[in-house]
C-alpha positions as CSV (number, residue, x, y, z in Angstrom):
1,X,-33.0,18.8,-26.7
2,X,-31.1,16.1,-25.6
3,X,-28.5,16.5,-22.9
4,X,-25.2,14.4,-24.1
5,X,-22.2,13.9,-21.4
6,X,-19.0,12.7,-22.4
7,X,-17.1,10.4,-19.9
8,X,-13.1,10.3,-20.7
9,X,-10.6,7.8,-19.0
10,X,-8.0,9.5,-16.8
11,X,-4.4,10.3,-18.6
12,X,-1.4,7.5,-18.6
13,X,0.8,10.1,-16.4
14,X,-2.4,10.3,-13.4
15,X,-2.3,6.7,-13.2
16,X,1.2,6.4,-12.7
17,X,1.1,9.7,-10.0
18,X,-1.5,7.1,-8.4
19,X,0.6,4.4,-7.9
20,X,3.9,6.7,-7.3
21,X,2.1,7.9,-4.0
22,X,0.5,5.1,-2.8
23,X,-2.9,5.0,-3.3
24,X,-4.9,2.1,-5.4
25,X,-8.1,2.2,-6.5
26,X,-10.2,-0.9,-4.7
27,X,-13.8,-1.9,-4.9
28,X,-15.2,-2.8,-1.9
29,X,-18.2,-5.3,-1.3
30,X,-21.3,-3.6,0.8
31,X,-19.7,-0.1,0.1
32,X,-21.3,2.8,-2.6
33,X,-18.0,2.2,-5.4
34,X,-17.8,4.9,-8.2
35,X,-15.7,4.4,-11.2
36,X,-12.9,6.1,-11.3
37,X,-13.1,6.3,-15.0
38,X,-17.0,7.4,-15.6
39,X,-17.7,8.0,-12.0
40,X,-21.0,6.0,-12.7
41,X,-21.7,3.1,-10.2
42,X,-22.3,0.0,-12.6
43,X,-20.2,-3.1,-12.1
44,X,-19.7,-6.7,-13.5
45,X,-17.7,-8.3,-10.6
46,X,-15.7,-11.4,-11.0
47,X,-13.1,-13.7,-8.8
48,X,-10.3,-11.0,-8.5
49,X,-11.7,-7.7,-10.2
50,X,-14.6,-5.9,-10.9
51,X,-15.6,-3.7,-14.4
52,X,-17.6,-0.9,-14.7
53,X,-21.1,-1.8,-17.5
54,X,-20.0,1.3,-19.1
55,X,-16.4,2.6,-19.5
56,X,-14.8,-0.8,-19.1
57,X,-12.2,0.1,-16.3
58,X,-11.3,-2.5,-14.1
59,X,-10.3,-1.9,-10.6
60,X,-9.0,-5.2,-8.3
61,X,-11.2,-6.4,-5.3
62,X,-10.2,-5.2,-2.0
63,X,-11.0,-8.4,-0.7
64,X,-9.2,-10.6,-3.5
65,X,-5.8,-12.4,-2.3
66,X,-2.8,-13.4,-4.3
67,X,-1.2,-16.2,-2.2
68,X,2.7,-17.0,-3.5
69,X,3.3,-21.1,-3.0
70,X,6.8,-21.5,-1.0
71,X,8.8,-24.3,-1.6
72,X,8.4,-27.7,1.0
73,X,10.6,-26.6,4.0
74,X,13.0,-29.2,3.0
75,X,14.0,-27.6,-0.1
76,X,14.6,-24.3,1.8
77,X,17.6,-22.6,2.4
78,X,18.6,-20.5,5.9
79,X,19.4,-17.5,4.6
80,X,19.8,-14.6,7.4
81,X,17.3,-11.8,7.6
82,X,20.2,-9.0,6.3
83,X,20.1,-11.1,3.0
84,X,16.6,-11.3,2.5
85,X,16.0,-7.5,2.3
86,X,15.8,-6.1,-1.0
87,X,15.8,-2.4,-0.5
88,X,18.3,-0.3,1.1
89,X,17.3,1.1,4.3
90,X,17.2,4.7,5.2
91,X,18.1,6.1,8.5
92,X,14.6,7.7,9.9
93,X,16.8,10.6,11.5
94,X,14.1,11.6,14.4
95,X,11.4,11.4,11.7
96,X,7.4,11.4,13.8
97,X,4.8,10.0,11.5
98,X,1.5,8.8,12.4
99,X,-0.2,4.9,12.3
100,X,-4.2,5.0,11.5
101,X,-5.2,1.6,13.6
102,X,-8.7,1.1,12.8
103,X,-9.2,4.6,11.8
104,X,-7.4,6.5,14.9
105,X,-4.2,7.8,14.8
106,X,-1.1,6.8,16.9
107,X,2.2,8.7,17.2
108,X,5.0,6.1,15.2
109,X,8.9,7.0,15.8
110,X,10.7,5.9,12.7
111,X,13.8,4.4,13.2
112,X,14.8,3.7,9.4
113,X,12.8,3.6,6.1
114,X,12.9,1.4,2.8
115,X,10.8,1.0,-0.5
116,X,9.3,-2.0,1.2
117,X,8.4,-0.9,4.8
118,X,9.5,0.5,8.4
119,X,10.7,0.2,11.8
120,X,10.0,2.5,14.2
121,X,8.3,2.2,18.3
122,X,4.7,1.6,18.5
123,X,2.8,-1.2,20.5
124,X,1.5,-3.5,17.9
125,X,1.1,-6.9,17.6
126,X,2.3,-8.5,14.2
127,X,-0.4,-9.6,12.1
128,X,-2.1,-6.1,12.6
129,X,-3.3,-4.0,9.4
130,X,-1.8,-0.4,9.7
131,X,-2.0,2.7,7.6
132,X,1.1,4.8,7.6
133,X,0.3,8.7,6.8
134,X,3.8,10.5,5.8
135,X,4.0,14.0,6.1
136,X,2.5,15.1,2.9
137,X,-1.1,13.4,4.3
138,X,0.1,10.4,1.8
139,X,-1.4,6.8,3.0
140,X,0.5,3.4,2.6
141,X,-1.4,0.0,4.0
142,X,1.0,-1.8,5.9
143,X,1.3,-5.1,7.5
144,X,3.2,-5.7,11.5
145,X,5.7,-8.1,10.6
146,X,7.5,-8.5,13.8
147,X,7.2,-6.9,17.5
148,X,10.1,-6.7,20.3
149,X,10.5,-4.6,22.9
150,X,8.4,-1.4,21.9
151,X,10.2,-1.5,18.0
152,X,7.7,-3.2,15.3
153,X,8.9,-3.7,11.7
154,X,6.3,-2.6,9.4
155,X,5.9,-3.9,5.8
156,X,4.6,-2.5,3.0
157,X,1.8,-3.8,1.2
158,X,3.3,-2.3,-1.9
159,X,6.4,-1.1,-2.3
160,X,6.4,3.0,-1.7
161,X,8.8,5.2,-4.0
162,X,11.7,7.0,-1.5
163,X,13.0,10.3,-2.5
164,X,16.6,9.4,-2.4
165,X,18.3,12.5,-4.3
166,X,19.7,13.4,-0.5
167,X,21.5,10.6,-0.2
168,X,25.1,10.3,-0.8
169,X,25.9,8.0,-3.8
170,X,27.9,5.0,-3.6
């Protein structure tokens, strides 16, 4: 008798709860990486992502980079940092949430909140790679874009979906 399993990939609607809460599905050089798909461990790796040998599903490389080319500082324009924000910010109204710095937590005071990151009081230094938990245990990776005076502005590495129905509309 032979023993047949039957490997399915996961439903349109999980993928998009995935990406709704934050977490993304990396492969990892010199770590054990299971397939999301098959949960079997085979994979064809290239520049950016790798592929499982038997379902097909293709998961990015943690370590892959997508670098944006700017325009030569000439051509740029001063445009003030109020303009440059693309998300409406969100007042943190004494809101505690915690930073995982290289795997240890640290108390975070948010000061205001938008789809594409924070500012709250912690000592970091900008440059540093964060994760933010939120209440529900949730994890975002974020990047320290500025530091001054306690206050750090926190950027998301991608944007997070806000529960706005508590807002008033304008």
């Amino acid at each position: 008798m032979t023993d047949v399993r039957v490997f399915e990939r996961a439903s349109p609607s999980f993928a998009a709860s995935l990406a709704q809460r934050g977490h993304h599905i990396v492969y990892r050089a010199n770590a054990d990486n299971h397939c999301p798909g098959c949960g079997r461990s085979h994979w064809y790796i290239g520049r950016v992502s790798a592929e499982c040998g038997f379902c097909g599903t293709a998961v990015p490389l943690a370590e892959a980079r997508r670098e944006e080319r700017t325009a030569p500082a000439s051509r740029r324009e001063t445009i003030s940092s109020a303009d440059q924000r693309r998300h409406e910010r969100i007042a943190g109204k004494d809101r505690k949430l915690k930073l995982l710095i290289d795997g240890s937590p640290a108390n975070f005071a948010l000061h205001n909140i938008s789809e594409g990151g924070a500012m709250g009081e912690a000592d970091l230094a900008p440059g540093a790679n964060v994760h933010v938990r939120f209440e529900g245990g949730i994890l975002v990776p974020a990047v320290v874009k500025w530091a001054d005076d306690g206050m750090v502005g926190l950027a998301f590495v991608t944007p997070v979906v806000l529960d706005r129905s508590d807002q008033p509309a304008n």
